[in-house]
Every structure is written in structure tokens, then in C-alpha cells.
C-alpha positions in Angstrom: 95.5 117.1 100.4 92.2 116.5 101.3 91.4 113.6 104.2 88.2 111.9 105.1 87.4 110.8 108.0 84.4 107.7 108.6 84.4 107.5 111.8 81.2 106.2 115.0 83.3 108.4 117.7 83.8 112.2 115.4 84.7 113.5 118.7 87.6 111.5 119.5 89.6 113.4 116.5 88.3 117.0 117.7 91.6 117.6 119.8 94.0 116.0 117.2 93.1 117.0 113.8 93.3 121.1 114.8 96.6 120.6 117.2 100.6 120.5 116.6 101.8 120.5 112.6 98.4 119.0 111.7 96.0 122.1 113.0 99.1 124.5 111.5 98.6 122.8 107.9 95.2 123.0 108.2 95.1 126.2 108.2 97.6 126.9 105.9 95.4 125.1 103.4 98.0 122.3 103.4 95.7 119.3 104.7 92.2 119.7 104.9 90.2 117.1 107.0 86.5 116.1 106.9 85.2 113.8 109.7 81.8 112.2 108.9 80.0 110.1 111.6 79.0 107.1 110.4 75.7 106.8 112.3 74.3 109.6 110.2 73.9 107.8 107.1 72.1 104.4 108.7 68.3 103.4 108.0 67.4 102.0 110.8 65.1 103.8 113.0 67.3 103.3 115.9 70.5 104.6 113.9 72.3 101.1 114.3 75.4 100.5 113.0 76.1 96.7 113.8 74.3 93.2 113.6 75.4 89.8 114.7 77.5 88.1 112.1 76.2 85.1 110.0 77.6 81.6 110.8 77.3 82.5 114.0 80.1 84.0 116.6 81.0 86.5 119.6 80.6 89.9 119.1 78.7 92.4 116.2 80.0 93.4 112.7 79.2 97.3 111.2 76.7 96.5 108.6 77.0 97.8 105.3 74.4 99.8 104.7 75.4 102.8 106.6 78.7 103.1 105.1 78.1 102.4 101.9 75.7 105.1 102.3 78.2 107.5 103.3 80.6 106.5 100.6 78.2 107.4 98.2 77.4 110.9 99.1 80.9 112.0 99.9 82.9 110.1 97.2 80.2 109.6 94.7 82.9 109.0 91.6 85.4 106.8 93.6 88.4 109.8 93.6 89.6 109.1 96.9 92.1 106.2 98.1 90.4 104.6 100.2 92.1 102.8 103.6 90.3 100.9 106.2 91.9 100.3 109.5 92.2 96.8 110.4 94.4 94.5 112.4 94.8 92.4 109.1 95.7 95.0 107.1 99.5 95.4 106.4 101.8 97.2 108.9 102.5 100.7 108.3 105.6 101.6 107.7 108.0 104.8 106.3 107.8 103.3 102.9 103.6 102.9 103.0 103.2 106.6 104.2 105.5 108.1 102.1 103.3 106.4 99.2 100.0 107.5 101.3 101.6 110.8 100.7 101.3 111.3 97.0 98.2 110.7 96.6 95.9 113.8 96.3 92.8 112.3 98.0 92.7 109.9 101.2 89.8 108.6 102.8 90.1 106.4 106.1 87.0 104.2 107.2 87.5 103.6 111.2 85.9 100.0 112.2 84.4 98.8 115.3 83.5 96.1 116.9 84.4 92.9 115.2 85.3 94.1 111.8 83.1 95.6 108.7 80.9 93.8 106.8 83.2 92.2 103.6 81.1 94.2 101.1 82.6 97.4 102.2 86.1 96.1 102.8 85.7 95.1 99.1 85.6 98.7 98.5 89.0 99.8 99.7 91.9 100.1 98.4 94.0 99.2 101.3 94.4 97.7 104.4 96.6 98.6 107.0 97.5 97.5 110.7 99.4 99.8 112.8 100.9 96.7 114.4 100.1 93.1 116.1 97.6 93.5 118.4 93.9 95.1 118.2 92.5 98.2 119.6 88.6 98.9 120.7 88.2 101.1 117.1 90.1 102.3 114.3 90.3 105.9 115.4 93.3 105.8 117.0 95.3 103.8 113.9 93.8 106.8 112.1 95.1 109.5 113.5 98.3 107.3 113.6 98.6 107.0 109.9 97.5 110.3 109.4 100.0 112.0 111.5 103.1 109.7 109.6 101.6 110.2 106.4 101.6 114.4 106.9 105.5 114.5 107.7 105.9 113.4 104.0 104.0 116.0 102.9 105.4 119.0 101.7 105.0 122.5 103.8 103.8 120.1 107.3 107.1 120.0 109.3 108.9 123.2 110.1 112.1 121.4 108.3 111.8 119.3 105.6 115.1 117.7 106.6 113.4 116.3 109.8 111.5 113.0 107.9 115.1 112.6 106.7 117.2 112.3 109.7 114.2 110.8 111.7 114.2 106.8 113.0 113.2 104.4 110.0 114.4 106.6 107.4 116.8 104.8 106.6 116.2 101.9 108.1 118.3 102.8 111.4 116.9 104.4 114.3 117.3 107.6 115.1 120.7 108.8 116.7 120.6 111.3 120.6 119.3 114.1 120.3 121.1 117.8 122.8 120.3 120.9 123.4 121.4 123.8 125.4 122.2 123.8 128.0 125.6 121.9 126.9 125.9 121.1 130.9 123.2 120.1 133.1 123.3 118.6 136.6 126.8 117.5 135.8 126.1 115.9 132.7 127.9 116.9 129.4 126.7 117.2 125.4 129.3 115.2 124.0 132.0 117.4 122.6 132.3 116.1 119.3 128.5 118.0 118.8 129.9 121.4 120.1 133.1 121.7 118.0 131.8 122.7 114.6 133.3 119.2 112.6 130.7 118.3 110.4 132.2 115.2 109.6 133.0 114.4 112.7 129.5 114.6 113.4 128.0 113.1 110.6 130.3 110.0 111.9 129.4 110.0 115.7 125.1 110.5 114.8 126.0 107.3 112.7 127.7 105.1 115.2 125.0 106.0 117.9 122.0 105.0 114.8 123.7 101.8 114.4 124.5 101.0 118.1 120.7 102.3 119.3 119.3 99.7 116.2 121.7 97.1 117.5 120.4 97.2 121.2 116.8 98.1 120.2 115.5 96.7 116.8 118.6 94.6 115.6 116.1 93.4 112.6 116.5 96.4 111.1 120.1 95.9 110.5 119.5 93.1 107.5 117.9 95.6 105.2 119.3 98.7 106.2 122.1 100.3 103.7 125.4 99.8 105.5 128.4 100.5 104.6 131.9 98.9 105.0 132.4 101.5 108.0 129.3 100.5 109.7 129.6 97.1 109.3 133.3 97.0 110.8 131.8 99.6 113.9 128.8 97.0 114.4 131.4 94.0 114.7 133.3 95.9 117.3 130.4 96.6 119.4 129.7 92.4 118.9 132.9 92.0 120.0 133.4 93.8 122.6 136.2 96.0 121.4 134.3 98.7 120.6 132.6 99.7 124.2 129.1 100.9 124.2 128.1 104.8 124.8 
């Protein structure tokens, strides 16, 4: 997949975008990322980006000129999907990257300041909010959305059965995670995770999904997939019968 990258600040995604899984898929030829600074493409003889908005109000928008400019050149025939990061945009979520993830082209415009100039956001094929409350710049929702999106992408993670089991997957938080060793400063692994029953395991990561949703993001319960099971283990941690672990 190929990502693009409009950005005022190409040096803030320097570190990111060649570290972890997403500098490995890069050079496996997996992603490929292409981060284009805004400020190139702008007229003005003082490379301005922003103006003061009409009708008056605080602040300074990013005028179109410049990124339209920039659109043109690198996605003359309109191939890519196009996001802009915005707090108005729709929350991302499991279900918006792993559609993010199909797609063979994305391009990602970064605003600043008080928003972008309508014409471009006109331009885009979606909007989307990393969550309720705004940030300096888009960068950082980014390199968010980017990160999420690459898990769902074929050949990224190490195991392909890790956006699986992960929290939100389906729609339960994730369950504890051990590893070795099973004893440490006097605290155990519980022993249903060292004594090779599958089942019994399968059962005891589901209880702790549905008791870490319950405590931490109860919402999630009315649309998560429950079963008869869960639902009869969620009233007895309600009630009290069933005592927390």
C-alpha cells in the first residue's frame, strides 16, 4: 500500500514512519510512505500557508491554494482515498481501519491551525477524529490511523492472529496478558495458563475480556456478541456472586 503524507511539520513523522512494524514493512515493500510538506507547493513569496478566515473569528485557516497544489502534482487522476484529520470527522474505530485497509491507495492531509479551507475538505473522501478533543495539528491522528490501519494489513504484524485477539476486536477489551517468569516477586501466572487446557483457557481469557470491559468501557457490552455463558458470568460479577480477579 502506498501512503501519502501532507503534512507543514515532515519531520515530526521521520522517527515513526521507519520504526517498529511500520519501518519493518516498509522495507519489505509492504507499506510505502511519501511525506510531502505542504509549504512547498504555496505561491506566496513568503511560503504562507494560512490567512484569517472570512466572517471574521480567532485564529487562521490553511488556505487552499497550497494544497490543492500539492494534490494536483502527486494525485493528478484522483487514485488515492483521501482522509483529512479533523476533530469533526468520525471516530476511528476497528471497523473504519479495517476498511482503511483495503484500499490500495491512502492519502492523509494533516491540518493546522483552525481547520482547512472548505474547498479542500470538499475534496476528501473522509473525515476522521481520533477522539473528543483537538490537538495542535493533524500529525499526530496521522500516524495514529496509520499505525491501526497497518495491523490489518497483511505481512505487518509478526502474527496475523494478534488484530484478532487484540482489545476492540470483538468488541471486548483485551484479556491479561504473562510471560515467563511464571513467578515473580511472589506473584504467580494464574495456573489455568500453565496447564496446557485449551479450553480452559479459551474460557478464563473470556471471563477476564468481559470483566476488564465491565470495569473499564461497560458501553461496549451492548453491541458486543455475547453469549448465554457470558451473559450469565456478567450477571454474577453484578451481583456479587461471582467475585472479581
Amino acid at each position: 500500500m502506498r501512503i501519502d503524507i501532507l503534512t507543514l511539520f515532515p519531520e515530526m513523522f521521520s522517527g515513526v514512519l521507519g520504526a517498529s512494524m511500520l519501518g519493518r514493512a516498509a522495507q519489505k515493500g509492504i507499506l510505502e510512505f511519501f511525506v510531502h510538506n505542504v509549504r512547498d507547493y504555496s505561491q506566496s513569496k513568503h511560503k504562507n500557508t494560512d490567512d484569517y478566515p472570512f466572517g471574521g473569528g480567532a485564529g487562521m485557516v490553511m488556505m487552499p491554494q497550497p494544497l490543492m497544489a500539492c494534490l494536483d502534482e502527486i494525485d493528478p487522476d484522483g487514485e488515492a482515498y483521501r482522509v483529512a484529520l479533523a476533530p469533526r470527522g468520525e471516530k476511528l474505530s476497528v471497523a473504519l481501519a479495517k476498511e482503511l485497509a483495503e484500499k490500495e491507495r491512502l492519502l492523509f492531509v494533516c491540518g493546522h491551525y483552525e481547520g482547512i479551507d472548505e474547498r479542500v475538505m470538499e475534496k476528501m473522501h473522509r473525515e476522521i477524529s481520533i477522539g473528543d478533543y483537538v490537538l495542535t495539528g493533524g500529525e499526530l491522528p496521522a500516524m495514529v490511523v496509520i499505525d491501526c490501519v497497518s495491523r490489518f494489513i497483511p505481512g505487518v504484524l509478526g502474527s496475523e492472529e494478534s488484530a484478532r485477539d487484540e482489545s476492540f476486536s470483538e468488541g471486548l477489551l483485551e484479556y491479561p496478558q504473562y510471560t515467563r517468569p511464571a513467578e515473580f516477586k511472589g506473584e504467580a501466572v494464574p495456573e489455568v495458563l500453565l496447564n496446557g487446557n485449551h479450553a480452559a483457557i479459551a474460557r478464563w481469557r473470556r471471563e477476564r475480556s468481559l470483566e476488564i470491559t465491565l470495569k473499564n468501557r461497560p458501553e461496549l457490552l451492548e453491541a458486543a456478541a455475547l453469549t448465554k455463558a457470558d451473559r450469565l458470568f456478567l450477571e454474577g460479577l453484578k451481583s456479587g456472586e461471582i467475585p472479581e480477579k
